[in-house]
C-alpha positions, 0 to 999 in steps of 0.5 A: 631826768635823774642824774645817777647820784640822785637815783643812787642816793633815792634807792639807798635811803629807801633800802635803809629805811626799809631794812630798819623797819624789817628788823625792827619788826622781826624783833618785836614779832614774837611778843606782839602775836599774842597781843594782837589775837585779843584785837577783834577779827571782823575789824579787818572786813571794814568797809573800803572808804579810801576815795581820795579827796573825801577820805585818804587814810589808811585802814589795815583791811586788804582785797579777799584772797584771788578776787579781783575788782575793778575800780572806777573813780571819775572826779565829777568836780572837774567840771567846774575846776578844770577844763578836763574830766579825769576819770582812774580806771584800775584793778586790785587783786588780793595775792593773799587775804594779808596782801593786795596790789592795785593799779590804776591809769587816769585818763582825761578828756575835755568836756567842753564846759571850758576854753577848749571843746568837747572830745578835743583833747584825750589821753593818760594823765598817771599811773598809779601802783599800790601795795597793802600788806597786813601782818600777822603781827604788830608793832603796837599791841592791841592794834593791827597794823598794815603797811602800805607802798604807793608809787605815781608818775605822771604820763604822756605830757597831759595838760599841766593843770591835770599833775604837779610833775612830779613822781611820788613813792609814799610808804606808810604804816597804820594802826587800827583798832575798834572802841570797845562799847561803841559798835562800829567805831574804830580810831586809827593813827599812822605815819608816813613818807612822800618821795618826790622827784621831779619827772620830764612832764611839766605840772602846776602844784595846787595851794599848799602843795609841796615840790619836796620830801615830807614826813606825815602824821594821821590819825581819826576815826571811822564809824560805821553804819550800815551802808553809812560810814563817817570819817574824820581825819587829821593830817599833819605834814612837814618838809622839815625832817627831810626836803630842802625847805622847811614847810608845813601844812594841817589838813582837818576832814570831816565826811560821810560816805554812802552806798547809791542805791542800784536804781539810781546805778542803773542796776549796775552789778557794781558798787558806787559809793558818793563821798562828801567832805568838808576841808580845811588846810592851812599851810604855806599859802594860807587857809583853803576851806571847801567842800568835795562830792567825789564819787568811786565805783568797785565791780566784782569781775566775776558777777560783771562777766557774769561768771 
């Protein structure tokens, strides 16, 4: 539980930071619009590519005005890593073709290739709330920038293996803007912040996973083509600026994400996209390389009630 000076102290430093980037915005609004109508505009229909554990960068483009889509991402290497599928199940909505909100509940059942059986064990694992908004200005000129807000909170006292125990508030800002002469690239660069306070569920953190406040540093490149895209991302996160310790960790991904064709879907009016990533990361328990397939699904509501 929170003690009301630790949730006083969480609030303010929030309000404060957001009151400073407002201003700051507002400031530099007026000489950056006419900047920002020389980026290209199809630049902000890109492809949605962010699958976490393949792809976790953020990209300036946002849901369509009043479409909404459900999202679908079971993490098929459970099978394997934990006793438990995990499997988000969410919708997001576009209030505006500038702004878009997204929630997601993970769920979680035994699968029965571990200790425990089949069907045994079910239940919510976390919530997951996000906000995009894009402005029609920018900070930098020649980039479109986007703002993002993430909050997650561990539920229902799942299995420890399946949450660090932890709540997160994650704002960030990104940059992004295409490669003129090199069709379908983009480059993109963004920072950000992870707001951690331990909740009253109990949780295990992953190699290299930090129990603290951290600042992080991204940026790569996005290449398009077709229904393939190619990622490459590079993050850097410190708990030195603003947690209790003074930790580091480099993280370097390089993927290729695809549309499956809809005969392998069973002709689904939805669209699966599989994810497949090479990882390496260094920090404080050494180096981790691996290899991640995750899988992720949108419907569009409408087609899929037939509407």
């Amino acid at each position: 539980m929170f003690s009301f000076r630790s949730v006083c102290s969480f609030s303010t430093r929030i309000i404060l930071m957001g009151g400073l980037g407002v201003g700051w915005g507002l400031t530099l609004r007026g000489q950056d619009e006419a900047a920002l109508r020389q980026v290209e505009p199809d630049m902000i229909r890109e492809i949605d590519v962010e699958i976490r554990g393949v792809f976790e960068g953020v990209l300036p483009g946002t849901e369509e005005k009043n479409h909404l889509s459900l999202l679908v991402h079971p993490h098929f290497g459970d099978f394997h890593r934990k006793s438990y599928l995990r499997a988000p199940v969410g919708l997001r909505y576009g209030l505006t073709d500038r702004w878009d909100l997204a929630m997601e509940l993970e769920g979680y059942i035994s699968h029965g290739f571990d200790q425990v059986k089949a069907f045994e064990e079910m239940g919510l694992s976390a919530v997951h709330l996000t906000t995009k908004y894009r402005p029609d200005w920018t900070l930098v000129p020649g980039w479109q920038m986007a703002g993002r807000l993430r909050y997650t909170h561990p539920l229902d006292h799942p299995p420890e293996e399946l949450t660090d125990g932890f709540e997160h508030l994650m704002p960030a800002v990104t940059f992004a803007r295409e490669i003129e002469g090199w069709p379908g690239v983009e480059v993109f660069w963004g920072t950000g912040m992870d707001l951690v306070r331990r909740s009253h569920i109990g949780g295990t953190l992953e190699q290299n996973e930090f129990g603290d406040d951290a600042n992080t540093l991204t940026g790569g490149m996005v290449w398009q083509r077709g229904e393939r895209v190619y990622t490459f991302e590079a993050t850097y996160v410190t708990t030195a600026l603003m947690g209790d310790t003074a930790q580091d960790r480099i993280q370097l991904r390089p993927a290729v994400i695809f549309r499956i064709p809809d005969r392998f879907t069973f002709h689904s009016k939805g669209n699966w996209r599989m994810g497949v990533a090479l990882k390496w990361i260094y920090g404080p328990d050494g180096h981790d390389f691996g290899l991640s397939v995750k899988f992720r699904g949108d419907f569009d509501l409408k087609k899929l009630l037939g509407r």
